[in-house]
N, C-alpha and C positions, 0 to 999 in steps of 0.2 A: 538642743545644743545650748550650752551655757552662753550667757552675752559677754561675759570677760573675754571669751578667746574670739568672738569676731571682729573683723574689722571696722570702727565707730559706725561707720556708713551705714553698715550693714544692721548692727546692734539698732539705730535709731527706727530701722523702717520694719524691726520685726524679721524681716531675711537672711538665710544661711548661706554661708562661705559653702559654693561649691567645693569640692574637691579635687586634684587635679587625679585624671585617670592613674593607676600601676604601672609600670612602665613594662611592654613587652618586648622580647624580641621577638622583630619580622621574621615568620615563617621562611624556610629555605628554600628557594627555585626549587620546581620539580618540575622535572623533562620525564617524554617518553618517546618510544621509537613507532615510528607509523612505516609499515611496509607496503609501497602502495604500489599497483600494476602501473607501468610506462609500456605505452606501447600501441600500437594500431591493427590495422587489417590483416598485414602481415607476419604480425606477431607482436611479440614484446618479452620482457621480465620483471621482478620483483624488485623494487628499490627502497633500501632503507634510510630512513629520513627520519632527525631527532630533533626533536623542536621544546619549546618550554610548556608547560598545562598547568589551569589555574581550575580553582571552585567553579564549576557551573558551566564549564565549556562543553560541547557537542564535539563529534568526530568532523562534521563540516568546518567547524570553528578550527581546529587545526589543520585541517588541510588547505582552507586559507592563509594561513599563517605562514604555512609551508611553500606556499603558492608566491607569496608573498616575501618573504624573505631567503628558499631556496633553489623553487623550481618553478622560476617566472611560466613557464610554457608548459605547466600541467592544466591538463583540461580537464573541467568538473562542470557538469550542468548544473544549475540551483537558480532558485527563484526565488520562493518568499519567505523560507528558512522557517516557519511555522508548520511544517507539515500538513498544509494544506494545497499547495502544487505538485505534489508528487515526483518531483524535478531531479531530488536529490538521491535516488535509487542504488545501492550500489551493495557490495559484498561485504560485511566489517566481519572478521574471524570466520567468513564461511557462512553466513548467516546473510539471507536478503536483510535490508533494512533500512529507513529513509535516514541520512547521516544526521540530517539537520534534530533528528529527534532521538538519538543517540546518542547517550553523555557517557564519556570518560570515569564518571566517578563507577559508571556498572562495569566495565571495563580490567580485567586483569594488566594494567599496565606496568608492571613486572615483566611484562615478558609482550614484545611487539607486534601492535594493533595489526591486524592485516588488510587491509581495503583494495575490495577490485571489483571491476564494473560484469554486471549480471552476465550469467553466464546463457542464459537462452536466448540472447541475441547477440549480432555479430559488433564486434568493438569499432568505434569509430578512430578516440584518441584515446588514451588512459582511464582516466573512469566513467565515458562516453560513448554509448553504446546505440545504435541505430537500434529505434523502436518503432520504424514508421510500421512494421508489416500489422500489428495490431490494428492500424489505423485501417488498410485496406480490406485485413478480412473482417471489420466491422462491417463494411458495407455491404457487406454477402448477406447479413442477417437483414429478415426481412420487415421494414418497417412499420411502426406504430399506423392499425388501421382500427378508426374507433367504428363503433356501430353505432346506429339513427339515433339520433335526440330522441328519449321520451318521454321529455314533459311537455306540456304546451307550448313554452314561452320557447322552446327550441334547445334545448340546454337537459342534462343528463344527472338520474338519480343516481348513487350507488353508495356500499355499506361503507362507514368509515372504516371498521374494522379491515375491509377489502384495500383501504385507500394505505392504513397503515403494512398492510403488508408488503408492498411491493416498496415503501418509502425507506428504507434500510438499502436497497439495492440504491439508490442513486446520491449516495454520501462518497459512494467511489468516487476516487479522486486520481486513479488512472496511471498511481503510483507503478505499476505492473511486476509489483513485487512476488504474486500471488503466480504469475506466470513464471516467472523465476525460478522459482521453489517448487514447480511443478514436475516430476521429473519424465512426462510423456514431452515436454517440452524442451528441459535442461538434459536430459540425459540421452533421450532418442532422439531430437531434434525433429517431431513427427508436426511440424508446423504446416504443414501441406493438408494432412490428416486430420488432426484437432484443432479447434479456436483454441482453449485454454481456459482457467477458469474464470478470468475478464470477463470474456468475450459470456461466456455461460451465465454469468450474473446479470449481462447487457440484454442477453434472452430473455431469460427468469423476469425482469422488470417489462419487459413487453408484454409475455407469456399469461403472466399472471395480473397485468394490470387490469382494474373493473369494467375498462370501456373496450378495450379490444376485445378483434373478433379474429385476428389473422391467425394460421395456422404454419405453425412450424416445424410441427413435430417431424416429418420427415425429413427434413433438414438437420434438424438435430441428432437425427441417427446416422445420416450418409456425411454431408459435405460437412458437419460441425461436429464428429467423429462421439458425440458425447459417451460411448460404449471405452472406451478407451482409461477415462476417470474410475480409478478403485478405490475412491472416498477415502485415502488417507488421511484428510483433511489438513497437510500439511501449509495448503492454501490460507485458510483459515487463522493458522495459525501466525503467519506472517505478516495479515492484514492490519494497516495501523488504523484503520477506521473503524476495526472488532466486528467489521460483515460477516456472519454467521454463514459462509461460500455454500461449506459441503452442504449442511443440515439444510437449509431454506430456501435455497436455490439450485444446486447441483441433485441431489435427491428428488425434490419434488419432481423436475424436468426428465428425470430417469423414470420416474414414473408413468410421466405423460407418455413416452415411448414405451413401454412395457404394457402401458394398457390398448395402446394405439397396434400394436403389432405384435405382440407375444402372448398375451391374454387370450387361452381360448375358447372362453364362454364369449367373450365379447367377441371376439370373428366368428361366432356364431350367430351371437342376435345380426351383427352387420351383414351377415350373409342372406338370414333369415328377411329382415328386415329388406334387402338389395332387391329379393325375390317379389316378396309382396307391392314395392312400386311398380 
């Protein structure tokens, strides 16, 4: 820049005249419609609610807003808004999915968002839904039992390779998205029947870990229904953790039962084998 056109100050120390920015106009408000379930035990409906959306906002982020400026007493669980509580569970357009990690810009919002609380458990308040029963039929499954130390010093060798298998199963975060979108659970309500594929990955991490020794497979055929799973892998697909359900966990564990009880070379040898003790 020539030194005639700066200002002396400037011309003396060698430095240029910034520039003042272009002048813009501000972008124009942009609203959309969030259609969200109201409602409880006994029912509810659909309610449309039109709020403003900017760059960068999630579906939680408007529903606080809403919460916030229209419907003081709608009820939304959420905790640490990072998708990593699993707190924020709900239905956006039909689709499980944690809100807090669901942005608007993916969103067709031409035409209104739909949000409602999952449909394989019963609704508390609005997007609120009672999920203790996951909690009780965990404890049906039967616990982490390791087997005897064997190295000297009291303490247990095994392959890493063993130790990274099972370490994908415990990134679950309990979202129970995956039971959602299940549809032995959403569609038939056979909750009595199946854990679901939660509870199956909660197995699969025991199952398959290096040091246990416990035996579950029969359990996984009767009381944890696993025959009922037709590896859609729709589970899978809903996962925001990308735990690979069907392939690595629900497969493998079909397996363990197939050869436990339907393999009949193997109730052979067991048979063979029953005789000669």
């Amino acid at each position: 820049m020539a030194t005639e056109i700066l200002k002396p100050d400037l011309a003396e120390t060698g430095a240029s005249e910034e520039l003042e920015p272009p002048h813009r106009e501000p972008e124009p408000a942009r609203t959309a419609t969030f259609r969200i379930w109201r409602g409880g035990r006994e029912g509810g409906r659909l309610v449309d609610y039109t709020t403003g959306v900017s760059p960068g906002m999630v579906v939680l982020d408007a529903i606080h807003q809403i919460q916030a400026d229209q419907a003081n007493d709608l009820a939304v669980r959420w905790n640490c808004k990072a998708g990593k509580c699993g707190s924020c569970s709900a239905e956006v357009n039909g689709m499980p999915k944690l809100m807090c990690m669901t942005r608007l810009s993916e969103l067709p919002l031409e035409k209104p968002v739909t949000v409602e609380p999952m449909r394989s458990f019963p609704p508390v308040k609005d997007l609120v839904t009672d999920v203790s029963w996951n909690f009780r039929v965990k404890t049906g499954i039967k616990r982490f039992k390791p087997r005897a130390p064997d190295a000297p010093d009291g303490t247990w060798r095994m392959m890493q390779s063993d130790v990274d298998r099972v370490q994908e199963f415990r990134k679950c975060i309990e979202c129970f998205l995956c039971q959602d979108v299940c549809h032995v659970l959403r569609d038939h309500q056979l909750h009595e029947e199946f854990v679901g594929p939660r509870l199956l990955v909660h197995a699969a991490a025991l199952e398959m870990h290096p040091l246990d020794v416990e035996d579950r497979v029969e359990e996984l055929r009767r009381a944890h229904g696993i025959g009922y799973c037709n590896i859609t892998k729709c589970c899978t697909q809903v996962c925001p953790e990308h735990i690979t359900i069907t392939d690595n966990a629900i497969i493998p564990l079909k397996e363990r039962v197939v050869d436990e009880f339907y393999d009949p070379v193997g109730r052979l040898v067991r048979i063979f084998s029953r005789g000669k003790a």
